[in-house]
C-alpha angles and dihedrals in degrees: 000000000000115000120184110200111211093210137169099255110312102231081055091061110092101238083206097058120357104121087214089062090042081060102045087052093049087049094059102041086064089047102254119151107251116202129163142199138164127252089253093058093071119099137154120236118181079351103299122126109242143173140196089235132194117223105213142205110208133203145151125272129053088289081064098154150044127196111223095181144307132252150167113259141177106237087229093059082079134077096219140012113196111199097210094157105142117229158285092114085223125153090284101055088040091051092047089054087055088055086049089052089048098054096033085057078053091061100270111138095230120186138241083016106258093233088057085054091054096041099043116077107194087225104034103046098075087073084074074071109044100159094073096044126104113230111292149170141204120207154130111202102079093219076076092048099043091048087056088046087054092047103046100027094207120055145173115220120196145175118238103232116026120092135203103059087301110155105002117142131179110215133190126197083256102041102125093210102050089106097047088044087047097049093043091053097039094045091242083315100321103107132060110238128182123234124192135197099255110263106209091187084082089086074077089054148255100285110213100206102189120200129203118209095317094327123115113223101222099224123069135205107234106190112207115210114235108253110284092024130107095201129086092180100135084222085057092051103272120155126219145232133177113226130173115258110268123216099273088049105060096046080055094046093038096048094051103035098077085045087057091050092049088057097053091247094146091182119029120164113207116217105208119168106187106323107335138092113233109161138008110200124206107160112069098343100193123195085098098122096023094058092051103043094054099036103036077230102134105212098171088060089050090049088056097042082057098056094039079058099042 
């Protein structure tokens, strides 16, 4: 197959655990073409979908690629375009979903399908679920926000489109800078933001459940927050550890693993703290290494033995 991988820069990307690169590795051990480009490096021309794409030679170890050459291509030249941009979900990854659109309506296989990109809020789509959901608002007045936090007396506050741990907060009722966080988050009441009842099971970890193309991969990623921290968010210093699905993880994983498929999402990563969903990620879903290197369970290769088979 040819692949072409649609990545931030690639000598930003971390060779020892960035799940794209996972990917490209596994790729090339089973003898695909990898090739990459960025979002910014699509363009139409006469109506045809193109990129300035990089050949590469990949390999183990930091010095994980080689460039063997760049060249225009027509995205449906190849067999498969794997959007793997990180967040935020801003006007120009917006814009380059609706290039993917334009040349998968051409006849190009995108994944995850870039109207799933566009549909799916990371945040906001486990409300399709809402039976494994703690309770939670949306919202942007913070009259809204400050009645939930009375309610519920713990909260998590979040922001709908960062990554990474950006912008959480955890608030109590008497918390003296909940007005200056809220209207920091909402934009003085401008902007939707999510809150969410305080799950102390996340002291356990926040446990990252991928699944492949309706497939649940049966070891999950459960990210540990440092001490003093509420979140488990690897970027925010969490530490991993690999840990088998339990029970109500897998029913999780297993009743929303044939929706994501429906809806043309290849690669999701389920964030799930106790019991409860609290995000389904579509756009760059990491775990990949970690996995791996603690299980022994290869999820690159299982990726690519998907797509072999889609």
């Amino acid at each position: 197959m040819r692949l072409l991988f649609v990545v931030d820069p690639l000598a930003g990307l971390k060779p020892h655990k960035d799940s794209s690169v996972a990917m490209m590795r596994a790729a090339a051990a089973r003898g695909h073409e990898v090739h990459a480009c960025e979002a910014r490096q699509l363009y139409v021309r006469l109506g045809t979908v193109c990129a300035d794409c990089d050949a590469l030679d990949v390999r183990a170890g930091d010095d994980w690629f080689h460039m063997r050459g760049r060249r225009e291509s027509a995205l449906g030249d190849f067999d498969a375009v794997l959007m793997r941009t990180d967040p935020p979900v801003d006007t120009d990854y917006l814009l380059a979903t609706h290039l993917l659109g334009i040349a998968e309506a051409s006849g190009a296989r995108v994944l995850n399908h870039p109207a799933a990109l566009r549909d799916f809020n990371e945040k906001l789509a486990i409300l399709t679920f809402p039976q494994f959901v703690a309770p939670t608002l949306v919202a942007a007045q913070a009259v809204e926000i400050e009645a939930f936090l009375i309610e519920h007396g713990d909260v998590i506050v979040k922001p709908l489109t960062e990554m990474g741990g950006a912008g959480i907060f955890r608030l109590t009722v008497g918390d003296p800078n909940r007005n200056a966080i809220l209207e920091t988050l909402t934009q003085r009441g401008r902007r939707a933001i999510m809150a969410q009842r305080y799950l102390p099971e996340i002291a356990d970890g926040d446990k990252r459940i991928l699944l492949i193309d309706g497939e649940v991969v049966p070891w999950a990623l459960a990210r540990i927050p440092q001490p003093g921290e509420t979140r488990g968010n690897l970027a925010a210093g969490g530490t991993a550890r690999a840990q088998r699905l339990s029970a109500r993880d897998r029913e999780i994983a297993e009743t929303i693993a044939p929706w994501a498929k429906a809806q043309g999402i290849f690669l999701a990563g389920l964030d799930v703290i106790g019991e409860c969903l609290t995000e389904i990620n579509v756009t760059s879903p990491t775990g990949f290494q970690e996995i791996a290197a603690q299980a022994g369970h290869d999820v690159a290769a299982q990726f690519v033995a998907a797509l072999e088979r889609a």
